[in-house]
C-alpha positions as CSV (number, residue, x, y, z in Angstrom):
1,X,1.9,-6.7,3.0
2,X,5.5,-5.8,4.5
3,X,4.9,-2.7,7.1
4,X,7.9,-1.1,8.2
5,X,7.6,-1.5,12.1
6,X,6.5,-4.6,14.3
7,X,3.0,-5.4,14.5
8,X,1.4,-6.2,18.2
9,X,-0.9,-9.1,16.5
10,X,-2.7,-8.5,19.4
11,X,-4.1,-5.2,18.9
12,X,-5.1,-6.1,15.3
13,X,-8.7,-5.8,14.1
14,X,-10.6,-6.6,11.3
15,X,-13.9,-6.3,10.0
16,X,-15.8,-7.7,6.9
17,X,-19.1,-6.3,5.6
18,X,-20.5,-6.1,1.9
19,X,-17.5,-7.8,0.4
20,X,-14.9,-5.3,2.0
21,X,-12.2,-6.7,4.6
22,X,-11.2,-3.5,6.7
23,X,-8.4,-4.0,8.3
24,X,-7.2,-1.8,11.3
25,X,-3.1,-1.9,12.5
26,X,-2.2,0.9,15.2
27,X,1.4,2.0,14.8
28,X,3.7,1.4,17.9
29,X,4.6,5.0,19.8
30,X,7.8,5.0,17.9
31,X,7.1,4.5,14.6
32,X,7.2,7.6,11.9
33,X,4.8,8.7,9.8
34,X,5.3,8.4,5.8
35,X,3.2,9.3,3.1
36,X,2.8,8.1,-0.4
37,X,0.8,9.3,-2.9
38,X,-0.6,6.2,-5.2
39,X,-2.8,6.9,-8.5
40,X,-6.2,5.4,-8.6
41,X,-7.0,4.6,-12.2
């Protein structure tokens, strides 16, 4: 996955239960919010 700002690996986390990988990626203080809208089928 390409994210459009610099990731602080540090601050990553990630958790796995039941078969689902969660993971979390704070945005640096700078970065702007976008939204998308993506169809679930």
């Amino acid at each position: 996955m390409i994210l459009p700002f610099r990731v602080d690996a540090d601050t990553l986390k990630a958790d796995f239960q039941n078969g689902v990988l969660t993971v979390a990626i704070p945005k640096p203080a700078g970065a702007v919010a976008q939204t998308r809208n993506i169809e679930v089928k």
